[in-house]
N, C-alpha and C positions, 0 to 999 in steps of 0.2 A: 597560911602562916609563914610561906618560907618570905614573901617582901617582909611583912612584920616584922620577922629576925632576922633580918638583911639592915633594916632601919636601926633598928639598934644596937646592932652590931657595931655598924659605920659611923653611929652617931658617938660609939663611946671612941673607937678610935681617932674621930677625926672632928673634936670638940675644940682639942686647941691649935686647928687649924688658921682660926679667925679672928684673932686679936680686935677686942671691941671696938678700937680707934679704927679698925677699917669698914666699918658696917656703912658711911655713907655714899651715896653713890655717888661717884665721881672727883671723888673725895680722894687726896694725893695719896693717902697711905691704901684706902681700897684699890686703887689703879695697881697696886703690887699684887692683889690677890685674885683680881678678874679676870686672869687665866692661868692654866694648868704652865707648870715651869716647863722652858725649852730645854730641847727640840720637842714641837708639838705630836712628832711620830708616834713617840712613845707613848706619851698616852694616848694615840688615837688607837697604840696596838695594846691597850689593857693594862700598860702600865701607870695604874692611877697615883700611886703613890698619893700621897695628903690631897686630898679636897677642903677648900672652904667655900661657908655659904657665900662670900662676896663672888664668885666663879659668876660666871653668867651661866642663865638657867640652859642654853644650849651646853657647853660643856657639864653641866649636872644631869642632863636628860641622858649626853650621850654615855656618862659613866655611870647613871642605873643599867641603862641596855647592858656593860657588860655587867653589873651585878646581877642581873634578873637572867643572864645566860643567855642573851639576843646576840646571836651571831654578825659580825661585822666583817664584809670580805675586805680584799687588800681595795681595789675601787673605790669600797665606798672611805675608806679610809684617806686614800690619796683625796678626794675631794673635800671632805672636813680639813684636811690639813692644810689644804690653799685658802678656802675661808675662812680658817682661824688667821692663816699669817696674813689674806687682808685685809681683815679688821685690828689688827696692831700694825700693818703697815708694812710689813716685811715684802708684800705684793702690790704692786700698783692694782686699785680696779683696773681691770679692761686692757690690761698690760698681756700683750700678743707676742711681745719678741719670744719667747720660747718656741711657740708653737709655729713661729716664723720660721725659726732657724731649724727646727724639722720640715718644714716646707721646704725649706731653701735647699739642704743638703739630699734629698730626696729627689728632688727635680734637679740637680746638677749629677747625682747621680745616672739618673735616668737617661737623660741625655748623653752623656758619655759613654753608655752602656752600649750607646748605638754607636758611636764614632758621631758624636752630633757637635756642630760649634758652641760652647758655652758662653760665646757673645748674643746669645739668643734669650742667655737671665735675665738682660736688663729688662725692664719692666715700663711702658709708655708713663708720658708726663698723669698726672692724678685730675680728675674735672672736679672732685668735691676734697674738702679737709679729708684725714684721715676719722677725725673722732668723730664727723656723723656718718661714717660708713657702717657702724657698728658690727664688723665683722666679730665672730666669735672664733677662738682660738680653736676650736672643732673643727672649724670651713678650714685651718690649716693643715692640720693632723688628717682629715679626710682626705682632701689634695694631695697628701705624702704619697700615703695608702694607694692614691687610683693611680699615681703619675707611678709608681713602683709596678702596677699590675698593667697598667698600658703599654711600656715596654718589653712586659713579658708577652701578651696576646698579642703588639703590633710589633715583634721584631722583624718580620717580614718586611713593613711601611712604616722607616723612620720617620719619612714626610708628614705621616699623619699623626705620631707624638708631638713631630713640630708645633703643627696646626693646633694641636688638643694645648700643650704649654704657652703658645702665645693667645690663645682665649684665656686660659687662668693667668696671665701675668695680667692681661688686660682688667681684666674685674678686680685680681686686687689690689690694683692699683689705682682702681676708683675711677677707671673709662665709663665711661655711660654712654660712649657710641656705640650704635648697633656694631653687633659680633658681624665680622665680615662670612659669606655664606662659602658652605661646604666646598671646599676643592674636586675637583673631578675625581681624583683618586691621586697615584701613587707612580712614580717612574723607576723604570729599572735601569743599570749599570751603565747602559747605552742612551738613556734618556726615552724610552718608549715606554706607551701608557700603561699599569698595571691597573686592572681593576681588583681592589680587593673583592673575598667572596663577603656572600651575604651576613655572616655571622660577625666577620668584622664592620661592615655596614651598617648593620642595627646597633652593634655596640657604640660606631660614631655618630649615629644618630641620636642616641640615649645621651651620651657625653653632650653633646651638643644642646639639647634639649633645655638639660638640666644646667649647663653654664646659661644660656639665654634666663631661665626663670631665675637665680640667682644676679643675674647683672640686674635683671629688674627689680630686684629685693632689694639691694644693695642700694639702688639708684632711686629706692624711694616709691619705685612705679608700680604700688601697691595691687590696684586693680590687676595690671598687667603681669604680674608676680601670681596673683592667687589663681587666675584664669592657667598660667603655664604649671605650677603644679599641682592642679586638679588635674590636669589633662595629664599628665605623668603617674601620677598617681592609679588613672583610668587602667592604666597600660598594664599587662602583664607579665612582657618580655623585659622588663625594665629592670637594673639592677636598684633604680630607686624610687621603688613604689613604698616603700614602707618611708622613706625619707621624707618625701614629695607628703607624705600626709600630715609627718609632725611639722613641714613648715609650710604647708595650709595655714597651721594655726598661729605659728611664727609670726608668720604676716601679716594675719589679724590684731593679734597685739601688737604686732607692730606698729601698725596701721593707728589705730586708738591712741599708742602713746605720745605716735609724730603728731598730730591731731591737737590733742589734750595739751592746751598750756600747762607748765609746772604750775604756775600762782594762781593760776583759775581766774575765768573772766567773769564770773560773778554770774554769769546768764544760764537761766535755765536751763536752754537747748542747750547751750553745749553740754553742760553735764548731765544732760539726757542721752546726748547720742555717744558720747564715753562712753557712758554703763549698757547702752544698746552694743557695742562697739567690743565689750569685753564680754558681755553675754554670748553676740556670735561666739567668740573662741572660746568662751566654754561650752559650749555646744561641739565644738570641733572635738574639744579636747576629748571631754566626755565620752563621743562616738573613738576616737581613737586609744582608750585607754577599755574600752569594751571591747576591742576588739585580739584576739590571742595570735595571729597571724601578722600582727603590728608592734608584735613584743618589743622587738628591737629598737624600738621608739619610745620604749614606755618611761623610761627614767629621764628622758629629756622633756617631755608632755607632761609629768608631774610638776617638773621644775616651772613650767608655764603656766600648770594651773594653780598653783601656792601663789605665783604671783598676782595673775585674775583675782584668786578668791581672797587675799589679803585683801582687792582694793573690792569688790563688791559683795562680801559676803564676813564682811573684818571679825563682826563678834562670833557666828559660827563656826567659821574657819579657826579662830582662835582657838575653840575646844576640841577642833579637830584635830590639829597639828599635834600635840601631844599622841595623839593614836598614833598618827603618820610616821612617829618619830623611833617609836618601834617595832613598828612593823620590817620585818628581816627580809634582804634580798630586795633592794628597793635602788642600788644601785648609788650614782651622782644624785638623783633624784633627794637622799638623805640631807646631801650637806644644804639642798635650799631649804629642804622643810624644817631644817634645825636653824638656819638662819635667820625662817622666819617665826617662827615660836620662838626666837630669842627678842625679834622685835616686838611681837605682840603679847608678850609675857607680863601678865599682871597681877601682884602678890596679893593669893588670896582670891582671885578669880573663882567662881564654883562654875563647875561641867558635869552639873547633877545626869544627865544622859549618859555621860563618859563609859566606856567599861572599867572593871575593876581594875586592870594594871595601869591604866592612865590615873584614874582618881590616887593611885597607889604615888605616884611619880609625882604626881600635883602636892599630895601632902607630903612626899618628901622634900622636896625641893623647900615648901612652907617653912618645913621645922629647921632646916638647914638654915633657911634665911633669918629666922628666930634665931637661931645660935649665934648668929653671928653680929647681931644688934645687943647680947645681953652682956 
C-alpha cells in the first residue's frame, strides 16, 4: 500500500505542476518543464520540490527512488548531476578539461616534490586528433591518483617518476610510437648505478605494462590492447588486475563501435559481425560482473553493459532498466542506466515480467504523464 499512498499523495500535491500548454514534447512551453529547477544538486540530494509530468521519465524515476526510500550516496549523485547538466548543455559531451587539470596539478606536484624540472610537463607533438583518442576523463583522475603514490613509493629514484611521467605525457598526447624500453635503473648523487630492489621493480614493470596496453587502446590496436590486458589481468601481483578486466571489455566495444559505420552499410555481414562483436563483450561483461573479487569494477562494467544491451537486446533491456534504476548502491553505474531508460522510454510500454516496484514506477510515471496532457 505504502507506493499506492505515495501516488496519490504526490499526485494531489503536484497536479498543478503542469500547465496543459506544456504536455507537447518538445514543445517551447514544455522545454520549461523538462527538468527539475537549477542548481540540479538539489534535487539530486532530495530536494524535489514541484515535479511535472513534462520532466523526463529519468528525472521522475530518480525522484520515486527518493519517495520509495531508495538510498542515493553522494557518487551516485555527483554522476546524475553531470548527465543532467549535459543534456541541457551546461557540459560539453566528452569535455576532459577538468579531469585534465587534476592530472595537470597532480603530476607538477609530484615532480616538484622531488626537486624534478617541471620543463618535463610539456607533453610530445599528438599522431592522431584529440576527439578519436577517446580518452575518458577517469584515465585522468587515475593518473592523478598513481603519479601522487609513485612519488611516494619512488622517492628514493626520482629518475624513475621521470620515466613513469614521460610515458603518460606520451599517451596523452596521442603518441602511438612504441613506449621506449625500461631504463636500467636509477643513479645516485655521484652518478653511480642504483639498482632499485625488487618490489620497486615489479611495481615499474606493472606501470609499464599497463601504459603499453593503454597506448594500444588509445591508438586503436584493438587486438594488441586486449591480448596486453588479459595478460595483466592473468597477473596477480598487479595493482591492476581488477582494471585490466573492465577494459578487456572496454575494448571490445570499442572495437565493434570503431568497426560499425554510424549510417550502416546496408550489408548483412557487417551487421552480423557488430552484434557477434557486442555479444563478445557481453560475455566479458557478464563473467565480470559475476564475479565479487572484481567489485571495484562493477559500476563502470554496468555502464558498458546498458550500452551493449540498448543496442542488442533494446526491447528487453527496456524492461529492464526500470529494475536497474532502483536498485540501491549501484554507484556511476546509476546515472547511465537512467540515461538510458530515459532514451528507451515509451508511454505505456507493459513489463508484465517486471517486479512490483518497477510495474509501480511505470504507472506512476503513466499517470503523471496523463496529468499533464489534460
Amino acid at each position: 500500500m505504502k507506493p499506492l499512498l505515495a501516488l496519490c499523495l504526490w499526485l494531489l500535491l503536484l497536479w498543478p505542476a503542469a500547465p496543459a500548454e506544456a504536455c507537447g514534447p518538445g514543445g517551447d512551453q514544455a522545454s520549461m518543464y523538462s527538468h527539475p529547477d537549477a542548481p540540479f544538486e538539489r534535487f539530486a540530494a532530495g530536494h524535489l520540490e514541484m515535479l511535472a509530468g513534462t520532466h523526463h521519465p529519468m528525472h521522475l524515476a530518480y525522484a520515486w527512488r527518493w519517495m520509495m526510500g531508495v538510498p542515493t550516496t553522494p557518487e551516485e549523485q555527483r554522476a546524475v548531476v553531470d548527465t543532467w547538466k549535459r543534456m541541457e548543455g551546461e557540459l560539453e559531451r566528452g569535455d576532459t578539461s577538468k579531469e585534465q587539470g587534476v592530472w595537470n596539478e597532480a603530476r607538477s606536484l609530484a615532480l616538484h616534490s622531488l626537486g624534478l624540472d617541471s620543463a618535463r610537463l610539456t607533453s610530445p607533438r599528438s599522431d592522431i586528433p584529440e576527439e578519436e583518442r577517446h580518452i575518458h576523463g577517469d584515465a585522468f583522475e587515475r593518473a592523478a591518483e598513481t603519479v601522487g603514490t609513485l612519488s611516494r613509493l619512488w622517492r628514493k629514484h626520482p629518475a624513475l617518476l621521470l620515466e613513469w611521467v614521460d610515458a603518460q605525457n606520451a599517451i596523452f598526447a596521442g603518441s602511438c610510437q612504441p613506449l621506449p624500453a625500461l631504463s636500467a635503473g636509477d643513479l645516485d648523487d655521484v652518478g653511480r648505478p642504483v639498482k632499485p630492489s625488487a618490489s620497486v621493480q615489479a611495481r615499474r614493470q606493472a606501470e609499464r605494462d599497463y601504459q603499453v596496453a593503454a597506448s594500444h587502446l588509445y591508438c586503436s590496436r584493438f587486438d594488441e590492447a586486449l591480448a596486453a590486458f588479459q595478460a595483466i589481468e592473468g597477473h596477480r601481483d598487479t595493482p591492476y588486475r581488477a582494471r585490466a578486466a573492465y577494459l578487456v571489455a572496454r575494448t571490445q566495444v570499442r572495437r565493434a563501435l570503431k568497426e560499425h559505420s554510424p549510417w550502416g552499410s546496408g550489408q548483412p555481414e557487417e551487421q552480423a559481425r557488430f552484434m557477434a562483436r557486442l555479444d563478445e563483450a557481453d560475455a566479458t561483461i557478464t563473467r565480470i560482473l559475476a564475479r565479487p573479487r572484481l567489485r571495484a569494477v562493477h559500476a563502470q562494467t554496468r555502464r558498458l553493459r546498458s550500452l551493449v544491451r540498448s543496442r542488442t537486446q533494446r526491447e528487453a533491456w527496456a524492461c529492464t532498466l526500470p529494475t536497474l534504476v532502483l536498485q540501491p548502491g549501484t554507484g556511476s553505474a546509476l546515472a547511465a542506466e537512467l540515461g538510458d531508460f530515459d532514451l528507451s522510454f515509451e508511454p505505456g510500454r507493459k513489463c508484465p515480467s517486471s517486479p512490483a516496484p518497477t510495474q509501480e514506477l511505470l504507472q506512476w510515471i503513466h499517470v503523471m504523464q496523463q496529468a499533464a496532457e489534460t
